[in-house]
C-alpha positions as CSV (number, residue, x, y, z in Angstrom):
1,X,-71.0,69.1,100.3
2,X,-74.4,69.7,98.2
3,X,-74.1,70.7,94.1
4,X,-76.9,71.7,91.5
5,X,-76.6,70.9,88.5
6,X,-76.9,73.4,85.2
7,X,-79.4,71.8,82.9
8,X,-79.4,74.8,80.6
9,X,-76.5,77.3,81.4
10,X,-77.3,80.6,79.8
11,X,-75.4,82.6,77.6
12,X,-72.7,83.3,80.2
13,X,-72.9,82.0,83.7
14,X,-69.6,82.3,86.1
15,X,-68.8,82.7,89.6
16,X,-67.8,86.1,91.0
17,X,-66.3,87.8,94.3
18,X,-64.8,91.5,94.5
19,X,-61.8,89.9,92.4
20,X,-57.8,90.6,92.1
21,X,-57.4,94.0,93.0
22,X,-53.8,93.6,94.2
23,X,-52.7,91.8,91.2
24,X,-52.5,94.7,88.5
25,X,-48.9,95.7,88.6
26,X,-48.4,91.7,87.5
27,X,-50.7,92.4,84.8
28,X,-54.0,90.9,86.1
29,X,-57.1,92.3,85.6
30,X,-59.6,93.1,88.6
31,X,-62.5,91.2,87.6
32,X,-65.3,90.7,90.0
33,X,-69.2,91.6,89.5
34,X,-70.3,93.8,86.2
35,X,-72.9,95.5,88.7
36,X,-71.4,95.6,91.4
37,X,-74.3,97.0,93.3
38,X,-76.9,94.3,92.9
39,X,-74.3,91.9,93.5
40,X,-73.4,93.2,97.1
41,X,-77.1,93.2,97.5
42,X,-77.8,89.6,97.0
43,X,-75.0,88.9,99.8
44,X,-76.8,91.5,102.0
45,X,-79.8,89.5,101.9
46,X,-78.2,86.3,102.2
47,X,-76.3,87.6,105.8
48,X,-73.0,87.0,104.1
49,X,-69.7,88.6,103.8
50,X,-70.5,91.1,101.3
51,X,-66.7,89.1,99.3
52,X,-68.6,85.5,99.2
53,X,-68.9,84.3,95.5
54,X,-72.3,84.7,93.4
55,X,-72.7,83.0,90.2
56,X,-73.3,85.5,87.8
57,X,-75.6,85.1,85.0
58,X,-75.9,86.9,81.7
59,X,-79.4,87.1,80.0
60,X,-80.6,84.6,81.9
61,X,-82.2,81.6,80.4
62,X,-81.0,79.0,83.4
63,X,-82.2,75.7,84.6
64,X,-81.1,74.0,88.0
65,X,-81.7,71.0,89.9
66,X,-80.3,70.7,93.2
67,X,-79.2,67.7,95.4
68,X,-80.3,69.4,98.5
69,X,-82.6,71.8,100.1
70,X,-80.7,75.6,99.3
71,X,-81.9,79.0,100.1
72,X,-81.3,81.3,97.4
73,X,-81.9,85.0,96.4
74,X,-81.4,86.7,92.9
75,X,-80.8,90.1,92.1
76,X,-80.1,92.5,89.3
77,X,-81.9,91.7,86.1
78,X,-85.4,91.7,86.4
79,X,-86.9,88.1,85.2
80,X,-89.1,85.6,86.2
81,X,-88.0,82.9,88.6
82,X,-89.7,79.6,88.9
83,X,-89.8,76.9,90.8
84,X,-92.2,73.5,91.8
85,X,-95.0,76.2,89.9
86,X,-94.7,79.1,92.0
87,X,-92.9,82.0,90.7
88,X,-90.9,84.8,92.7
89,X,-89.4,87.7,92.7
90,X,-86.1,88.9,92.7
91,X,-84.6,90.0,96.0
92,X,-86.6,87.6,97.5
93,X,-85.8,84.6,99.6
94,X,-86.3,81.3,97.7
95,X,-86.6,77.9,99.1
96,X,-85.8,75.6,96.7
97,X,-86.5,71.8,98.0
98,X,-84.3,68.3,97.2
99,X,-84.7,67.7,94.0
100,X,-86.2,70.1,92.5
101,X,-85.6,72.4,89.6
102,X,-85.3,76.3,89.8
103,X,-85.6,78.2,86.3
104,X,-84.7,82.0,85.3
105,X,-86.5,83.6,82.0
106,X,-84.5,85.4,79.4
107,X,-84.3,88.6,81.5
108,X,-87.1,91.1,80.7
109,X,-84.7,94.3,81.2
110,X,-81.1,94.3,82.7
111,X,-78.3,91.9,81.5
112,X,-76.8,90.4,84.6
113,X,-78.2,88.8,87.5
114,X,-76.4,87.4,90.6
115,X,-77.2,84.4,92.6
116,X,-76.1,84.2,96.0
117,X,-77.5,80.9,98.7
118,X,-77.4,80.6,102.2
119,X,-74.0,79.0,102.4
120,X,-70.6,78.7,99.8
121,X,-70.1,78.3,96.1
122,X,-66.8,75.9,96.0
123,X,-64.6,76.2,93.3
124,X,-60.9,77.0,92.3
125,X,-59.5,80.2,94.0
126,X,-56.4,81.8,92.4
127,X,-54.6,85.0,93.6
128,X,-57.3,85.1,96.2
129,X,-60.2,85.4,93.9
130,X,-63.0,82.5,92.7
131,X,-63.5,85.3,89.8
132,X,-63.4,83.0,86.4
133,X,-61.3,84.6,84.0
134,X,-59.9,82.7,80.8
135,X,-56.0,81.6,81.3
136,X,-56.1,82.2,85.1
137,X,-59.0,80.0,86.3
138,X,-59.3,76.7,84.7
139,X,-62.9,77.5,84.1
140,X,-64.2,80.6,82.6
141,X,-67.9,80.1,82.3
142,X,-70.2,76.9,83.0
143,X,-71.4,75.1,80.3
144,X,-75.3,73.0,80.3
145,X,-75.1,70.0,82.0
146,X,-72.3,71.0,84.3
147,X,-72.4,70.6,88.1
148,X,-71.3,73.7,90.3
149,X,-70.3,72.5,93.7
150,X,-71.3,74.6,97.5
151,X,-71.0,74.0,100.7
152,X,-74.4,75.1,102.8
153,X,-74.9,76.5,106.0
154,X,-76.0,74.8,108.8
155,X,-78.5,77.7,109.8
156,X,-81.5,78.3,107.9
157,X,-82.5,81.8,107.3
158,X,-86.3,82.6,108.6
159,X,-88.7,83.9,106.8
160,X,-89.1,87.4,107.4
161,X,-92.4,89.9,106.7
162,X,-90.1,92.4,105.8
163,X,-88.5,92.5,102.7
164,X,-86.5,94.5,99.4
165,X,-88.9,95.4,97.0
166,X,-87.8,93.3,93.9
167,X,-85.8,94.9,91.7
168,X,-87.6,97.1,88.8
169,X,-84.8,98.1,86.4
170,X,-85.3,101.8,85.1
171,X,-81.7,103.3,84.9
172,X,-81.1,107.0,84.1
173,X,-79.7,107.2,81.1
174,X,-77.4,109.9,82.7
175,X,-74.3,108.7,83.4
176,X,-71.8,110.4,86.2
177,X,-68.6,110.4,85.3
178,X,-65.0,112.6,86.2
179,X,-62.7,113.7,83.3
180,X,-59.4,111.6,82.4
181,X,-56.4,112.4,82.4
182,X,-57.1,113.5,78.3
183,X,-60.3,115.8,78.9
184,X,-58.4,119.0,78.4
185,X,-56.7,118.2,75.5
186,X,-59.7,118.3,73.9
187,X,-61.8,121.2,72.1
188,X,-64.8,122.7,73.8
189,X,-66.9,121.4,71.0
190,X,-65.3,118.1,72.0
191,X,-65.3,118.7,75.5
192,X,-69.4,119.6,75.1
193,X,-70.1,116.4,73.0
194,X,-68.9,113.9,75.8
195,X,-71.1,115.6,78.2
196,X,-73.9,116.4,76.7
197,X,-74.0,114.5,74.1
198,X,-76.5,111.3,73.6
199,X,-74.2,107.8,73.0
200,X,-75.1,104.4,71.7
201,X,-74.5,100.9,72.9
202,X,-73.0,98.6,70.1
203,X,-73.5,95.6,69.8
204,X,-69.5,94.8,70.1
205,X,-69.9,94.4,74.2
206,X,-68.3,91.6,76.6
207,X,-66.9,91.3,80.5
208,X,-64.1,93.2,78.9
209,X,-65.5,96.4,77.2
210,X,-67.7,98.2,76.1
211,X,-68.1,100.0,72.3
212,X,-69.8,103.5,71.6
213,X,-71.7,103.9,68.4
214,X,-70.8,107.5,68.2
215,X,-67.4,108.9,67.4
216,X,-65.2,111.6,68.1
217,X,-63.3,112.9,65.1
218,X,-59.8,114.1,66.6
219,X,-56.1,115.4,66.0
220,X,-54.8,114.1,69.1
221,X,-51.1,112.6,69.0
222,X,-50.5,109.6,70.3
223,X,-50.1,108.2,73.8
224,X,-47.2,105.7,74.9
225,X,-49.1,102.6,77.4
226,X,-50.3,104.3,80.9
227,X,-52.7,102.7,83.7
228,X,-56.3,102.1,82.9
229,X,-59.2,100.4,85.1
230,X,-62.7,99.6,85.0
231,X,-65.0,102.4,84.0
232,X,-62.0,104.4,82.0
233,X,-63.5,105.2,78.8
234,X,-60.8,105.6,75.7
235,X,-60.5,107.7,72.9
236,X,-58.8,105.5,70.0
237,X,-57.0,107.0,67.6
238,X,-59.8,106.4,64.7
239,X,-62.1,108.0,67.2
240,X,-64.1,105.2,69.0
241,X,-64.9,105.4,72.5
242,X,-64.5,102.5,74.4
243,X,-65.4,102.0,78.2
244,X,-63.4,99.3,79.7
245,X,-65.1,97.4,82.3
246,X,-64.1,94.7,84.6
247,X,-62.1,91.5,82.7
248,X,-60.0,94.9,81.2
249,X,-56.4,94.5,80.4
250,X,-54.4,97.0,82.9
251,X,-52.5,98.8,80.5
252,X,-53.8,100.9,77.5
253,X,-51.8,102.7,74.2
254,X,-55.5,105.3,73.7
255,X,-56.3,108.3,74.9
256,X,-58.5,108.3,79.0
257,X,-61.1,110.9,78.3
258,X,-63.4,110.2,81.1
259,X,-63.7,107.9,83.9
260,X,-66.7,106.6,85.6
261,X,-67.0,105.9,89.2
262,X,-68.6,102.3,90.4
263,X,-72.6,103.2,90.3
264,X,-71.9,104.0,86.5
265,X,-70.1,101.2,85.4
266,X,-72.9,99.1,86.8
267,X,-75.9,101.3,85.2
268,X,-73.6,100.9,82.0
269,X,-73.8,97.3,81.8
270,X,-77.4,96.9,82.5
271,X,-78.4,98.8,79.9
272,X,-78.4,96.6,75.8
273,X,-76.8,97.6,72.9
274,X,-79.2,100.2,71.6
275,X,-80.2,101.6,74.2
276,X,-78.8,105.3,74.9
277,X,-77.5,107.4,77.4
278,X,-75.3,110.5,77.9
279,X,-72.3,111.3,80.4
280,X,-73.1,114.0,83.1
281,X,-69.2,115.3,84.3
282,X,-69.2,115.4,87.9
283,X,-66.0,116.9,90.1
284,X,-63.5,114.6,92.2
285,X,-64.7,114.4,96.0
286,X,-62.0,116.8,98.0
């Protein structure tokens, strides 16, 4: 058993798999990677399963010293990676030796990153899941100076010519998305705005959801608690709009306007609070 250790932790650093999918009718929310993309990406290159636990990082900002030698990649966020004064990309393999420390920059675009090594992040599994999540794992995000325990693989991966060009991220801001269950209750002038219109990212954004600046002024009555899931974006009764991503409770009391298939949700939470983008309705696959 090997470990690193966090001397600087970031903003919000946890480890992630694919989550609790089978666990909503008990209340529990999917969790799992914000971009969940990039994260199947860094297990691609890695050669693992793509439901092995990364540790995903928010913003960046990270120092690490580990025990032994660990082959690592990171993708997502674009930032600069050091280590023993050589810097690399991301989605390229890293060799970091005993010892020595590996640092991550405050991410120049993109919020979340995920780190995946050549071998197994250890720590608690609940409901089938190593996804931290506040009152279900004991741990819901690591903290400087903390030590994050892995088991690694007894094969070495070889260094290879070939390789993913690293990451450059420049989203659309067009946003695919399939209307909710609520979509025709609306006016065509309504209707128009949430797909054509241009939205905002606040600055009132977490694991759990994500606010709109913009509004939409409405008569609607109210709705009695149905399903919702990552990606459903809700109409509140005050008119915010409010995309849920993946720590989202299960259940919801607003109106489900729109709802955006996986690619979106993980081009939505790239992109920072003031940046814009607009919803592009797209029709239900037959």
């Amino acid at each position: 058993m090997a470990k690193l250790k966090l001397e600087k932790a970031g903003i919000l650093t946890t480890i992630q798999d694919l989550g609790r999918p089978a666990y909503a009718a008990l209340g529990v929310p999917l969790s799992g990677p914000m971009d969940k993309n990039s994260f199947l990406l860094a297990n691609h290159l890695m050669r693992k399963s793509p439901a092995d636990a990364c540790l995903e990082i928010y913003m960046g900002d990270l120092e690490m010293v580990f025990d032994s030698l660990c082959q690592l990649v990171v993708t997502g966020a674009s930032c600069k990676i050091c280590c023993e004064n050589k810097s690399y990309h991301t989605n390229e393999l890293i060799e970091v030796p005993k010892g020595k420390k590996l640092t991550l920059s405050r991410f120049r675009n993109g919020q979340w990153a995920y780190l995946a090594i050549n071998g197994s992040f250890l720590s608690q599994t609940v409901m089938g899941s190593q996804s931290f999540y506040p009152g279900i794992t004991r741990k819901s995000r690591f903290s400087a100076g903390e030590e994050v325990l892995y088991q690694a693989s007894q094969k070495n991966i070889p260094p290879l010519h070939a390789k993913v060009k690293p990451s450059i991220l420049t989203y659309s801001p067009v946003l695919p998305a399939f209307k909710g269950p609520s979509f025709s209750l609306l006016s065509p002038n309504q209707q128009a705005k949430l797909n054509t219109g241009i939205f905002t990212l606040s600055t009132e954004q977490n694991r759990m959801g994500i606010h709109l600046v913009e509004e939409i002024t409405h008569s609607l009555k109210e709705v009695i608690t149905t399903p919702v899931y990552p990606g459903t974006v809700q109409l509140t009764s005050s008119g915010k709009l409010i995309v849920l991503m993946l720590d989202a409770q299960v259940t919801g009391g607003y109106h489900r306007v729109l709802q955006l298939p996986q690619q979106s949700i993980g081009t939505l939470a790239q992109l920072r609070p003031g940046e814009n983008f607009r919803f592009q309705l797209i029709d239900i696959p037959k």
